[in-house]
Z-matrix of the N, CA and C atoms (Angstrom, degrees):
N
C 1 1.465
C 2 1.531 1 109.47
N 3 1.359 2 106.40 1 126.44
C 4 2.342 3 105.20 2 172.95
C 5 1.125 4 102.92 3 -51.71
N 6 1.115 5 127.16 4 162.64
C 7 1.502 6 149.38 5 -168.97
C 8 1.284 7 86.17 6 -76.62
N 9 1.528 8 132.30 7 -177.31
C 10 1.196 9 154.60 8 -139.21
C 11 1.396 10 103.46 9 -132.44
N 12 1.746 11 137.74 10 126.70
C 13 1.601 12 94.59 11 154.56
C 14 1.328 13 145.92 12 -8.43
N 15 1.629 14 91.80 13 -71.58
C 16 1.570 15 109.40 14 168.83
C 17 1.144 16 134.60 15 -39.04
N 18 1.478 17 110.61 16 -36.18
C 19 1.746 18 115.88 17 177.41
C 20 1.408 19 103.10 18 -91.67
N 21 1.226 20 114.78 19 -27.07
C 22 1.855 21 97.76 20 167.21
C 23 1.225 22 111.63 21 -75.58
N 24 0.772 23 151.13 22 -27.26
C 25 1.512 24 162.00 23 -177.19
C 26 1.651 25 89.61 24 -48.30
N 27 1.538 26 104.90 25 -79.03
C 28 1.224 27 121.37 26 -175.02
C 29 1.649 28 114.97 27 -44.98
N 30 0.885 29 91.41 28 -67.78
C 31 1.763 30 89.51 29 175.40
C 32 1.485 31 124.84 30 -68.30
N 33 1.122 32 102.62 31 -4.58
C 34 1.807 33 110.36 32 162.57
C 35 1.517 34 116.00 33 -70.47
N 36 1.489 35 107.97 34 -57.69
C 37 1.539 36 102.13 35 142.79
C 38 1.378 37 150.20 36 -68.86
N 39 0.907 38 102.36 37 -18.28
C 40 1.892 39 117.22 38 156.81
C 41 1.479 40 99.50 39 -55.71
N 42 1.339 41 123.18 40 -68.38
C 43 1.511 42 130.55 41 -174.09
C 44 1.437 43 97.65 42 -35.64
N 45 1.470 44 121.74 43 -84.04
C 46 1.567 45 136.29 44 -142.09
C 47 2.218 46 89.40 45 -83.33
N 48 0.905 47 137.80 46 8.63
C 49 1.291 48 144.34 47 132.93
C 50 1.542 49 133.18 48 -56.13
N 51 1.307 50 91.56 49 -44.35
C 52 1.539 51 119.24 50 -158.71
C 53 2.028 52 82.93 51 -100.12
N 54 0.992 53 140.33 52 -49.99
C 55 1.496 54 136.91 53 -144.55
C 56 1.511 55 95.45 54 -103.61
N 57 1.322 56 124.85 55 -72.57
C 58 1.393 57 130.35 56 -147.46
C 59 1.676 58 103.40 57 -96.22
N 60 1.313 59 109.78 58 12.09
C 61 1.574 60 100.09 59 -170.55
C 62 1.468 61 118.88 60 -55.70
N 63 1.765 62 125.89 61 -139.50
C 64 1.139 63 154.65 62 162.81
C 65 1.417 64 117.52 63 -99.94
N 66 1.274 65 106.32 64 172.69
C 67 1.407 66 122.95 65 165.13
C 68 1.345 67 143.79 66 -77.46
N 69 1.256 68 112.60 67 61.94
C 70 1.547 69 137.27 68 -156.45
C 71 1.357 70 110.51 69 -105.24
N 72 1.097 71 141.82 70 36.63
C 73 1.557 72 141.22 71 -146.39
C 74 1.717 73 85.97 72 172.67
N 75 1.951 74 92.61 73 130.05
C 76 1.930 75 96.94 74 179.02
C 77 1.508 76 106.02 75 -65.53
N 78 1.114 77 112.11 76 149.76
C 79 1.658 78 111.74 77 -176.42
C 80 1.313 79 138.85 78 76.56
N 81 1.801 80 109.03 79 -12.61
C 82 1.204 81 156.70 80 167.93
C 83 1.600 82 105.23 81 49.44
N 84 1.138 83 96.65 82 89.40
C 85 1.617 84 92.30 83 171.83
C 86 1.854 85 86.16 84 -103.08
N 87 1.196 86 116.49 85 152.01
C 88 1.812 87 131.62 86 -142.98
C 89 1.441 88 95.20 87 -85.18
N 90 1.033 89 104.65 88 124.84
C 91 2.006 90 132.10 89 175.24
C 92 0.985 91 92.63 90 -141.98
N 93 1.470 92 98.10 91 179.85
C 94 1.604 93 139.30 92 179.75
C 95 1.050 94 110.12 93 -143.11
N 96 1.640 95 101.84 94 145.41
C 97 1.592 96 105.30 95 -172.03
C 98 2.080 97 93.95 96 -113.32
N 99 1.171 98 106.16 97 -8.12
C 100 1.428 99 116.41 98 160.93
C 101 1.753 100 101.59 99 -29.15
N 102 1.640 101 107.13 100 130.75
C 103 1.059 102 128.80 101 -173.64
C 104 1.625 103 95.98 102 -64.54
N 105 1.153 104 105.62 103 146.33
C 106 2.143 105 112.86 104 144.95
C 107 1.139 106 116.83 105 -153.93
N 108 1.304 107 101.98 106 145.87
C 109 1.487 108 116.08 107 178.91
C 110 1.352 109 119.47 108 -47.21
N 111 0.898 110 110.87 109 132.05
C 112 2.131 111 108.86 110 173.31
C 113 0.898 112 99.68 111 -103.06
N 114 1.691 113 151.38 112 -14.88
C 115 1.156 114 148.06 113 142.00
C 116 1.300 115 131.79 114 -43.49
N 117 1.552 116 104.36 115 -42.57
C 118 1.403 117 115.14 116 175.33
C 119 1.879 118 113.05 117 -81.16
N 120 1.328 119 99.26 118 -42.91
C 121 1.630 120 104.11 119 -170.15
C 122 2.067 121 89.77 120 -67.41
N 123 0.961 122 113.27 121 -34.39
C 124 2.151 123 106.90 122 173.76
C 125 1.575 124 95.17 123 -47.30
N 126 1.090 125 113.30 124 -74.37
C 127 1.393 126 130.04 125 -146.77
C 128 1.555 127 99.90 126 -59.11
N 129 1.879 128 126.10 127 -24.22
C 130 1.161 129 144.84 128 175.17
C 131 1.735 130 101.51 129 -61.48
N 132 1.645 131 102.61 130 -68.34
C 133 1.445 132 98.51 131 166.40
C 134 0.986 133 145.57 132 -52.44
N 135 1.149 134 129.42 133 -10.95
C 136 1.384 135 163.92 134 -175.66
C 137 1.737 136 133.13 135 -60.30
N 138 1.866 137 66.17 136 -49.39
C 139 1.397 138 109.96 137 -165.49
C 140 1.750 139 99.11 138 -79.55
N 141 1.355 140 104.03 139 -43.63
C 142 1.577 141 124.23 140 -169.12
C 143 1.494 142 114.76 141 -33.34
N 144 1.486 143 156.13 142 132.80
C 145 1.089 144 115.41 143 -174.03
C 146 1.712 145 113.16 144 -110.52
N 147 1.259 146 121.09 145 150.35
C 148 1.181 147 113.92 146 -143.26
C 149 2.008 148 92.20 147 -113.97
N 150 1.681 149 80.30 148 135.86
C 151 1.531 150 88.17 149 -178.87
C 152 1.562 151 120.21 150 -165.48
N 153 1.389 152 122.95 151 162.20
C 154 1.441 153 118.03 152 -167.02
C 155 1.930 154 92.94 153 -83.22
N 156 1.477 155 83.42 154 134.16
C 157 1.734 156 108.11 155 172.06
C 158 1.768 157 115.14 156 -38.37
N 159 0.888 158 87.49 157 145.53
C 160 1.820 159 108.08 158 175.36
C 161 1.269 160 99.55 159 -76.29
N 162 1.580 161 95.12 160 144.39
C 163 1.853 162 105.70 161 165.61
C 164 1.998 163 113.06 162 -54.92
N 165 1.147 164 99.27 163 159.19
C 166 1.857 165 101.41 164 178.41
C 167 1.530 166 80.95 165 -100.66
N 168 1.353 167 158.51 166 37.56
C 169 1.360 168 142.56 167 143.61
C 170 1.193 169 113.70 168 -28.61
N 171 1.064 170 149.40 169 133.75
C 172 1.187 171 142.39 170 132.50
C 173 1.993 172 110.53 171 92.12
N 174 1.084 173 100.12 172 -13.74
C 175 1.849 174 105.60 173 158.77
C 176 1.670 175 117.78 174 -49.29
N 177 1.413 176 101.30 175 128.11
C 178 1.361 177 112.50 176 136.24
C 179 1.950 178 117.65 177 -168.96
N 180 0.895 179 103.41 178 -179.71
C 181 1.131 180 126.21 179 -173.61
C 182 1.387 181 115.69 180 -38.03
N 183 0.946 182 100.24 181 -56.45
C 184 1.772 183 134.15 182 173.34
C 185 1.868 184 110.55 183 -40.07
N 186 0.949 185 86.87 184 -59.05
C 187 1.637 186 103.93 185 167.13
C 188 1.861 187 110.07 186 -56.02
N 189 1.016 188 116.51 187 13.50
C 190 1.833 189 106.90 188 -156.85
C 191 1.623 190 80.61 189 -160.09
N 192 1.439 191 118.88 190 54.53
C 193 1.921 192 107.35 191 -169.47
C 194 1.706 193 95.50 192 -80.08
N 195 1.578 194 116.37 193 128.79
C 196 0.853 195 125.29 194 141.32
C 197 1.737 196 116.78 195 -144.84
N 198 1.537 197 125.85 196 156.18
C 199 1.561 198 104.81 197 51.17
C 200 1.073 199 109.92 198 -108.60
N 201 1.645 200 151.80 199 153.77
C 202 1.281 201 126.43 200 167.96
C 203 1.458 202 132.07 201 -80.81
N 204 1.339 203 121.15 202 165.53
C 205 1.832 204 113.09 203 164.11
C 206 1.303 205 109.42 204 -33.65
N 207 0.954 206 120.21 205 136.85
C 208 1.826 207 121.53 206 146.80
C 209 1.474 208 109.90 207 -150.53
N 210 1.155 209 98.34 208 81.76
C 211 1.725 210 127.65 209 149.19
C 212 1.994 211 94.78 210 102.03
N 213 1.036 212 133.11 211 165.06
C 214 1.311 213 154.54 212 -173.14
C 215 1.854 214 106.53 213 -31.73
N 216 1.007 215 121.85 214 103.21
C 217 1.539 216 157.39 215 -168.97
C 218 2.298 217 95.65 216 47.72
N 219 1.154 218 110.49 217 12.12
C 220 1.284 219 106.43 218 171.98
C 221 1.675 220 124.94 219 -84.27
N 222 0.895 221 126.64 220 136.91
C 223 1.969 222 118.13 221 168.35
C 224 1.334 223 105.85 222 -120.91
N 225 1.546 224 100.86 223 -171.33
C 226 1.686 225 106.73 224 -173.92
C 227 1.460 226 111.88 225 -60.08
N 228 1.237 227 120.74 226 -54.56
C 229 1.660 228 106.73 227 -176.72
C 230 0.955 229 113.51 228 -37.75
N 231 1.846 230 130.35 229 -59.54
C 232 0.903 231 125.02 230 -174.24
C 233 1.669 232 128.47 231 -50.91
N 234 1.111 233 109.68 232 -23.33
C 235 1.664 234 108.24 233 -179.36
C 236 1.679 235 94.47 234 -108.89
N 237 1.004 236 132.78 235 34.34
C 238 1.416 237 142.91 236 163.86
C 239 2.011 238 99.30 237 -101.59
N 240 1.638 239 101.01 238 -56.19
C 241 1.427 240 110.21 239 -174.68
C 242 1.507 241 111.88 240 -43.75
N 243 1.808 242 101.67 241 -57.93
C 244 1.464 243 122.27 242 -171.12
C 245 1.739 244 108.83 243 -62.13
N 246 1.386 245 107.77 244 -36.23
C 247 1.492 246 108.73 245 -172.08
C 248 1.704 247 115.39 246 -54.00
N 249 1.498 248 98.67 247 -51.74
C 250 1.604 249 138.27 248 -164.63
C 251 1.524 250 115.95 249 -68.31
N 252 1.601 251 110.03 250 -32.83
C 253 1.291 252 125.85 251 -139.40
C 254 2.038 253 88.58 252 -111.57
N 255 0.998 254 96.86 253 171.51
C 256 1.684 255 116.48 254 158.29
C 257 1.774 256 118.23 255 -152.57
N 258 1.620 257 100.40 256 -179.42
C 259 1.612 258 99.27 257 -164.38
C 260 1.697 259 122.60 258 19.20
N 261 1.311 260 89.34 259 57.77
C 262 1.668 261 112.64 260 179.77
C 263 1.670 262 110.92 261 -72.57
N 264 1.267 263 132.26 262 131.33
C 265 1.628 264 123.62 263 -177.33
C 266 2.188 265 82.94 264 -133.32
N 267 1.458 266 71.90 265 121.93
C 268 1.666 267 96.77 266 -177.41
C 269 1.408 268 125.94 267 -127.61
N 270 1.121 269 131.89 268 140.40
C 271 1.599 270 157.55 269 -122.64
C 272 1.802 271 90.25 270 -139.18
N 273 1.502 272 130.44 271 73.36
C 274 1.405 273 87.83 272 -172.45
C 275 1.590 274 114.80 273 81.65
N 276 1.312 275 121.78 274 -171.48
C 277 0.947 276 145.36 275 134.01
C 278 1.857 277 120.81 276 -47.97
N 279 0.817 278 131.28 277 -3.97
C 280 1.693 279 147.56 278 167.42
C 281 1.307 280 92.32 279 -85.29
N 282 1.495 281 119.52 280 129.63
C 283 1.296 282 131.11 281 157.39
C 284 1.192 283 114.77 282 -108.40
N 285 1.398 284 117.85 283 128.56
C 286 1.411 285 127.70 284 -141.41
C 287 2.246 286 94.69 285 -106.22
N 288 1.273 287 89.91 286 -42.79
C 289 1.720 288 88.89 287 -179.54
C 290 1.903 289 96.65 288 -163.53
N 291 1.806 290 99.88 289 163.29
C 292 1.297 291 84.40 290 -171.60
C 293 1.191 292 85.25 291 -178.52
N 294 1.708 293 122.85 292 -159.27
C 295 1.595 294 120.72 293 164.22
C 296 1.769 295 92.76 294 -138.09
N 297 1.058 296 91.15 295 167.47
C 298 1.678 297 128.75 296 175.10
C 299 1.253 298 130.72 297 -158.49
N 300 0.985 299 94.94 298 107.14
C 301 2.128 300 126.17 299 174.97
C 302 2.012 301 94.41 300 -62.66
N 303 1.234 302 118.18 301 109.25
C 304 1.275 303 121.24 302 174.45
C 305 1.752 304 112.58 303 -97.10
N 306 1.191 305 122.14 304 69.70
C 307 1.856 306 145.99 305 -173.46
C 308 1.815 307 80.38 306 -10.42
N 309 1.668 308 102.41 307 -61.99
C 310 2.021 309 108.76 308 -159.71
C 311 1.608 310 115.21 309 -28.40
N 312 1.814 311 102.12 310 -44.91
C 313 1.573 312 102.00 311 -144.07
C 314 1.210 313 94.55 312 -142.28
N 315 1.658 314 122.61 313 9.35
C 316 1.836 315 106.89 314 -179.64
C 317 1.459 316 109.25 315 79.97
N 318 1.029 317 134.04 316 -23.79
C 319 1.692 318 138.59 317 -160.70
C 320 2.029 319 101.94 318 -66.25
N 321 1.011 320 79.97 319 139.43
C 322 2.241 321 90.22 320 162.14
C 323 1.348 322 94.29 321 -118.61
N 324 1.668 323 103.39 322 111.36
C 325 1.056 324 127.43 323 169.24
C 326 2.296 325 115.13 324 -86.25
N 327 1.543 326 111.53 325 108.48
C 328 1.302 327 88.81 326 -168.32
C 329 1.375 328 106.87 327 -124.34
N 330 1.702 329 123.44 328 35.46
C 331 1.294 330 140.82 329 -171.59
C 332 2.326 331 101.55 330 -141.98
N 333 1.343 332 84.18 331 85.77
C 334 1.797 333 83.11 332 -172.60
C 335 1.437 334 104.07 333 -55.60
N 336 1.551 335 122.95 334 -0.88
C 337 1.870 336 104.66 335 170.60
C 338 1.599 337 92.74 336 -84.45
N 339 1.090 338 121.79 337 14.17
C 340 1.589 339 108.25 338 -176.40
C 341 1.754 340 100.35 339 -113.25
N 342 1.438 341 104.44 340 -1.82
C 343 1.507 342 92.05 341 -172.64
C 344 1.452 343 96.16 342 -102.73
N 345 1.577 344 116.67 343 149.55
C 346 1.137 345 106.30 344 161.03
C 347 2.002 346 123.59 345 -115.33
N 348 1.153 347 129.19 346 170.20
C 349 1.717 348 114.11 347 165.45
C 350 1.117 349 116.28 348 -93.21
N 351 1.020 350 111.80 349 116.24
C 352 1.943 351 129.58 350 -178.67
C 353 1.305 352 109.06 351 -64.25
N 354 1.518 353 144.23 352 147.26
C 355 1.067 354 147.15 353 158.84
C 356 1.574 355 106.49 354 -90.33
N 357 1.133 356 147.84 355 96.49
C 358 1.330 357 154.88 356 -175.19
C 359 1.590 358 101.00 357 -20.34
N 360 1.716 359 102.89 358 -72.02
C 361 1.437 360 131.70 359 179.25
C 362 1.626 361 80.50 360 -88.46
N 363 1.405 362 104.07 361 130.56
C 364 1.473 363 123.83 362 154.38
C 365 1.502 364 105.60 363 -54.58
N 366 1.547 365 108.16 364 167.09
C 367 1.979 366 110.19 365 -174.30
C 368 1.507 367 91.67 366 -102.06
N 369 1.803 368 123.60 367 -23.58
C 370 1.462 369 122.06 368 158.40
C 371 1.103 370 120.09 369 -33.10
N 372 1.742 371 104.67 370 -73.50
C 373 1.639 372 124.20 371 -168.53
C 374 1.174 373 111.10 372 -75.25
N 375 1.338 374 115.14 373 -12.60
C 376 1.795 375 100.46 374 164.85
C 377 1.674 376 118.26 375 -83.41
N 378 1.340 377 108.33 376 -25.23
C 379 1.366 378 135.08 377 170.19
C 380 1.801 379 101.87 378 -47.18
N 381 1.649 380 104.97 379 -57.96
C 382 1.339 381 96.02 380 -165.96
C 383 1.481 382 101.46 381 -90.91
N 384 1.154 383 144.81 382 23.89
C 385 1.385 384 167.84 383 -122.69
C 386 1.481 385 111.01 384 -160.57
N 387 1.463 386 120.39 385 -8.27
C 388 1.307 387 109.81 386 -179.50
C 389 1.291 388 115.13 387 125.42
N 390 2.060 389 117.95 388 -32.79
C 391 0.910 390 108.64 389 -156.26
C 392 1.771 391 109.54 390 -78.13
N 393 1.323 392 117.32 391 23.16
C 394 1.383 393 129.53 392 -167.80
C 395 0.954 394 116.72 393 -101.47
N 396 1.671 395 120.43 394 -9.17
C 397 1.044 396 133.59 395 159.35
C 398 1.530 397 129.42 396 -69.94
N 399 1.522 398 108.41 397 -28.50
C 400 1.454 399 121.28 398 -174.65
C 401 1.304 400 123.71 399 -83.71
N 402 1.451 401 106.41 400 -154.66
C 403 2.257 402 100.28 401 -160.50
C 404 1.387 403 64.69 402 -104.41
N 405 1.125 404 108.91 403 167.42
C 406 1.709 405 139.63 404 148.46
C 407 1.704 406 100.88 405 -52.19
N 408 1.293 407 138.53 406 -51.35
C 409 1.301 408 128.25 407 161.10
C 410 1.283 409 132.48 408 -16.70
N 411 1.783 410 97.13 409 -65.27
C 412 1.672 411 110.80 410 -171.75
C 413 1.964 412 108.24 411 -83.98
N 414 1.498 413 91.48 412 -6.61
C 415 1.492 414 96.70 413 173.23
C 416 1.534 415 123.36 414 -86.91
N 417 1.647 416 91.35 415 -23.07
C 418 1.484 417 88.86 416 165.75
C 419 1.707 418 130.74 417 -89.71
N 420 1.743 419 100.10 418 -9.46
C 421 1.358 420 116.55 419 176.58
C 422 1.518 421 101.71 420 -77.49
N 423 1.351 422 118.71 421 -11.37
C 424 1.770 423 106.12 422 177.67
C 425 1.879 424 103.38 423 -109.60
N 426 1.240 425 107.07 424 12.32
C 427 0.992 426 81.37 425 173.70
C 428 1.869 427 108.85 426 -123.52
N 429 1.191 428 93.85 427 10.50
C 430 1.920 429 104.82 428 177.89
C 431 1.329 430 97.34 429 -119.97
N 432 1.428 431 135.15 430 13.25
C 433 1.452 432 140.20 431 166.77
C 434 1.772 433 126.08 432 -52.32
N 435 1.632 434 85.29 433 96.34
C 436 1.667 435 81.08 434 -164.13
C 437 1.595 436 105.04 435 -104.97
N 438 1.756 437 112.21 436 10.70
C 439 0.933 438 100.64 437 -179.92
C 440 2.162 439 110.32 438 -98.96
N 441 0.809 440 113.09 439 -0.24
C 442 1.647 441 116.12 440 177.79
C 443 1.598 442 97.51 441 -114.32
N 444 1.320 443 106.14 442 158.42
C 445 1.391 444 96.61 443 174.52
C 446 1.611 445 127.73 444 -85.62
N 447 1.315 446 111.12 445 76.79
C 448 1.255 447 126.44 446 -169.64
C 449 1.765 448 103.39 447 -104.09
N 450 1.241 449 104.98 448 -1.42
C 451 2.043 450 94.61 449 -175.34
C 452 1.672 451 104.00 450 -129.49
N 453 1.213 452 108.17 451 114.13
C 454 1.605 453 94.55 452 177.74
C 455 1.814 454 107.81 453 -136.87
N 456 1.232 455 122.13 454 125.07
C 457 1.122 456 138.44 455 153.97
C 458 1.637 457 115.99 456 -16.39
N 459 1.301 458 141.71 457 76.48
C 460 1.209 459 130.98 458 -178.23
C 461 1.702 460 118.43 459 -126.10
N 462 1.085 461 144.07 460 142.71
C 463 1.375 462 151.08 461 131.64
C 464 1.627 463 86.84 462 49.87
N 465 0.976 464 112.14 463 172.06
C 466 1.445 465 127.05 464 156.04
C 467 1.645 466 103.96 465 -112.59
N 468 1.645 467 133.73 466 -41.85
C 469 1.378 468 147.19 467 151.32
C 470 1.698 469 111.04 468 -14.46
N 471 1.510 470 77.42 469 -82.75
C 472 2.047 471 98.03 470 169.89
C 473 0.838 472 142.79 471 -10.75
N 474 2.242 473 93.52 472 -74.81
C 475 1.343 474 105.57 473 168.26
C 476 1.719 475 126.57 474 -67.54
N 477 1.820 476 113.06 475 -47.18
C 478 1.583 477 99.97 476 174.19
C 479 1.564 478 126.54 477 -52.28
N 480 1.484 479 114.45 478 -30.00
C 481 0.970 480 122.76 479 153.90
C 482 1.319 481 152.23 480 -13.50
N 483 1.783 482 99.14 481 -61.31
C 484 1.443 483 127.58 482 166.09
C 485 1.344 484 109.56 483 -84.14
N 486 1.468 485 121.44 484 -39.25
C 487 1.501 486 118.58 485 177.39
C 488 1.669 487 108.52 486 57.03
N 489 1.453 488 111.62 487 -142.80
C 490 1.627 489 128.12 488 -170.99
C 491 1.244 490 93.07 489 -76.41
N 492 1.516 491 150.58 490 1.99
C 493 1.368 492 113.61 491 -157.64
C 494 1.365 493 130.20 492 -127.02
N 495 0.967 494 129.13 493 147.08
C 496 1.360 495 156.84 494 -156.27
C 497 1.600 496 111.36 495 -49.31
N 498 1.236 497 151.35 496 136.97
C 499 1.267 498 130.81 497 -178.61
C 500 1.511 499 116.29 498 -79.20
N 501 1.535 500 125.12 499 26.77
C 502 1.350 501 113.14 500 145.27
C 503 1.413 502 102.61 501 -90.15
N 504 1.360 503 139.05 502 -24.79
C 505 1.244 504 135.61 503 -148.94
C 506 1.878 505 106.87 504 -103.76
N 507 1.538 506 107.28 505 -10.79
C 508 1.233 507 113.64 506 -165.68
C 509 1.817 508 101.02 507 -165.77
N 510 1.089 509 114.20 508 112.39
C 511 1.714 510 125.45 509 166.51
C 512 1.589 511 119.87 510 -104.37
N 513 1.264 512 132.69 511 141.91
C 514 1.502 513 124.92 512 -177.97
C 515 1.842 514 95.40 513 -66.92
N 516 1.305 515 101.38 514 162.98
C 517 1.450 516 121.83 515 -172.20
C 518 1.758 517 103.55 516 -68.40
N 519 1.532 518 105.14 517 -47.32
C 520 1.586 519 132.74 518 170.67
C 521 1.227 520 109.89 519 -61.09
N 522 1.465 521 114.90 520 72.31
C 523 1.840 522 129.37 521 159.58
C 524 1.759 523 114.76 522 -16.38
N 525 1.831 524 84.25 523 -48.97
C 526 1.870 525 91.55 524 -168.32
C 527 1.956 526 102.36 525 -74.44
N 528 1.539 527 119.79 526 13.16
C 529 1.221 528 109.22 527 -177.46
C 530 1.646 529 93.58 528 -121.65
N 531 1.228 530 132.00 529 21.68
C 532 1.225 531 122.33 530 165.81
C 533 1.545 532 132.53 531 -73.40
N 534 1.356 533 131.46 532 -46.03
C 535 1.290 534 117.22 533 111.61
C 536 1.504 535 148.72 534 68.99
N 537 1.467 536 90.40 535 -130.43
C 538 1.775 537 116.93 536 152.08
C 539 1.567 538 113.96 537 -63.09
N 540 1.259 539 119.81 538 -37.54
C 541 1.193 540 128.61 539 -168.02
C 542 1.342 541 112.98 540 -79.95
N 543 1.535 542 124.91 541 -27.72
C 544 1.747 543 126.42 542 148.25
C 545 1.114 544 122.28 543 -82.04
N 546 1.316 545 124.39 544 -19.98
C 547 1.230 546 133.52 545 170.72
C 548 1.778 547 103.62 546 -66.47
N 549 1.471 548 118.73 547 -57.52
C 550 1.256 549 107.66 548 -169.23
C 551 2.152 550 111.49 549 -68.85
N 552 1.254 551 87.69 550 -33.55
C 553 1.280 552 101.44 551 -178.98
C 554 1.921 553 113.39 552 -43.50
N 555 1.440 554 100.60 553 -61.42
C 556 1.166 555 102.06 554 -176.94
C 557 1.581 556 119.12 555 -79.28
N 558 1.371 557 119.41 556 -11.01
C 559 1.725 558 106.73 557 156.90
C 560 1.014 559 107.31 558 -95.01
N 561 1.073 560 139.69 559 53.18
C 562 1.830 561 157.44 560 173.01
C 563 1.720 562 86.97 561 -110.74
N 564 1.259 563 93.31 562 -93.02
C 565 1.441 564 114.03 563 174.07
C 566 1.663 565 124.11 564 -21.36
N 567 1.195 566 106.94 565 -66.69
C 568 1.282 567 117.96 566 173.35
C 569 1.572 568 112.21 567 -69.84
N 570 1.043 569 138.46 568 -16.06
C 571 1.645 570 142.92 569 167.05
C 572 1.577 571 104.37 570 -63.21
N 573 1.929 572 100.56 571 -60.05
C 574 1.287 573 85.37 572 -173.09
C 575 2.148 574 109.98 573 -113.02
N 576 1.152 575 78.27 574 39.29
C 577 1.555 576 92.02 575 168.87
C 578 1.399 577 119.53 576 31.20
N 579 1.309 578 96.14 577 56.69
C 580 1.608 579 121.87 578 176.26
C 581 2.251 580 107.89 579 -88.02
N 582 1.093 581 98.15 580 145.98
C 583 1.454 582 96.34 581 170.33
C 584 1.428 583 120.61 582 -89.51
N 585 1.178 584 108.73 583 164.47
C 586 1.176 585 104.85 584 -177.31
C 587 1.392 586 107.55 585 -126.31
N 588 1.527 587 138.95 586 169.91
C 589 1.669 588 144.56 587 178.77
C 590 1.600 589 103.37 588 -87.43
N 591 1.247 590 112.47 589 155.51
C 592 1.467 591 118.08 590 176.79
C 593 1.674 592 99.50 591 -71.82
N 594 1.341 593 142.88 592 -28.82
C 595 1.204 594 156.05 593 175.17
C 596 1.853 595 103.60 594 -42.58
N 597 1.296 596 98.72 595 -69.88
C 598 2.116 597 131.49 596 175.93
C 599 1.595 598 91.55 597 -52.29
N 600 1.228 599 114.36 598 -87.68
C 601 1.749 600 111.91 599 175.71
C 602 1.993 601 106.97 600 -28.26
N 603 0.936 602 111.04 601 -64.94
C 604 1.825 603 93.13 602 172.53
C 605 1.239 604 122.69 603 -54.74
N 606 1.264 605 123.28 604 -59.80
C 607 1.315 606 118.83 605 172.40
C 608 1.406 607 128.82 606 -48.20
N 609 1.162 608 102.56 607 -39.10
C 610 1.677 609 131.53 608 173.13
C 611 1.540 610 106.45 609 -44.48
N 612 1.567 611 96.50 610 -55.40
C 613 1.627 612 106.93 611 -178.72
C 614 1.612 613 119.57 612 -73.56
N 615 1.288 614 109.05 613 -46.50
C 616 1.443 615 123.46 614 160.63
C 617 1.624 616 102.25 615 -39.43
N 618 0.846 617 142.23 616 -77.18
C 619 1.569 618 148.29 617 -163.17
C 620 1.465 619 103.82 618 -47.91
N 621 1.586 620 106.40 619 -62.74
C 622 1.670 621 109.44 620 -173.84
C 623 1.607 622 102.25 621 -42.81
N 624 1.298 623 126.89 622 -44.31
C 625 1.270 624 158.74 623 169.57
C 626 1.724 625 100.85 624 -6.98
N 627 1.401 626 101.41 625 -44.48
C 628 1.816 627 125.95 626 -162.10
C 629 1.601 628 107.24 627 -83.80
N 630 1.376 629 100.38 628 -24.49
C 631 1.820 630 109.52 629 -158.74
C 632 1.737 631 105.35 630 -71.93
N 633 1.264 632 129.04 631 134.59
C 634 1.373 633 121.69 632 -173.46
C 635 1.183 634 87.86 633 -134.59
């Protein structure tokens, strides 16, 4: 079933909470300390519809092309780096040195070949999620999505770490990012109306569980 007015509503602000915030996190990789409902973001999950995963037939990467242009020799990573990062020294659009607050694991990342961009929703788990249904177009619009919080600056450790998987199958190391981290997860989901496993829905719920 599409989300509801109501739940887009909600997760429109969930999104721009979750994406464009402040500096609330040591080292500040970009949050918001902007209130949200935990009532409303449940009722978001809720909403989610829950179902056993799609075959990986026919997946790959390729199908999900990013990073894209964004603006004169720049693309998305790059304004992922700049967003995320502070005392940035830049070449161009090339960021030459800088820091990064990694939310996953606590880490200050201060070598950007060491950082990598996280896909919130894996391009797997959206794969087995529905996204296998779509053009290569709308697959590449979820995967250069800088407007939900689907892109985050993390570890290079972190991210291989977490890989494809689902937050029953994989949690950040950083307890105090559990949280944001279901919170962002599930207006991922619900934006691009991906399903989720009855497994993800527990964990999912467990996590919100953390949010005060």
């Amino acid at each position: 079933m599409p989300p509801t007015p109501r739940i887009l509503s909600v997760l429109l602000v969930l999104a721009l909470a979750l994406v464009s915030g402040c500096d609330d996190l040591p080292g500040s990789a970009k949050s918001s300390d902007a209130p949200v409902n935990a009532h409303d973001v449940q009722i978001a999950l809720n909403n989610l519809k829950v179902a056993a995963w799609h075959p990986m037939t026919g997946y790959s990467r390729d199908h999900f092309s990013h990073w894209r242009k964004a603006g004169e020799n720049c693309d998305v990573r790059d304004v992922v780096l700049e967003r995320d990062g502070k005392n940035l020294k830049k070449n161009g659009c090339n960021i030459t040195d800088g820091e990064w607050y990694s939310v996953y694991d606590g880490l200050t990342v201060k070598d950007p070949l060491e950082v990598d961009i996280d896909h919130m929703v894996p391009l797997a788990n959206a794969w087995r999620s529905g996204a296998d249904l779509w053009t290569d177009q709308k697959r590449s619009d979820f995967a250069n999505d800088l407007e939900r919080p689907q892109l985050l600056a993390v570890s290079r450790g972190s991210n291989r770490s977490k890989g494809d998987q689902d937050p029953s199958q994989w949690k950040p190391p950083n307890f105090q990012y559990y949280c944001k981290y279901a919170q962002s997860w599930i207006a991922v989901k619900t934006h691009w109306q991906l399903t989720i496993t009855k497994d993800e829905k527990g964990a999912l719920t467990d996590m919100l569980g953390t949010c005060v």
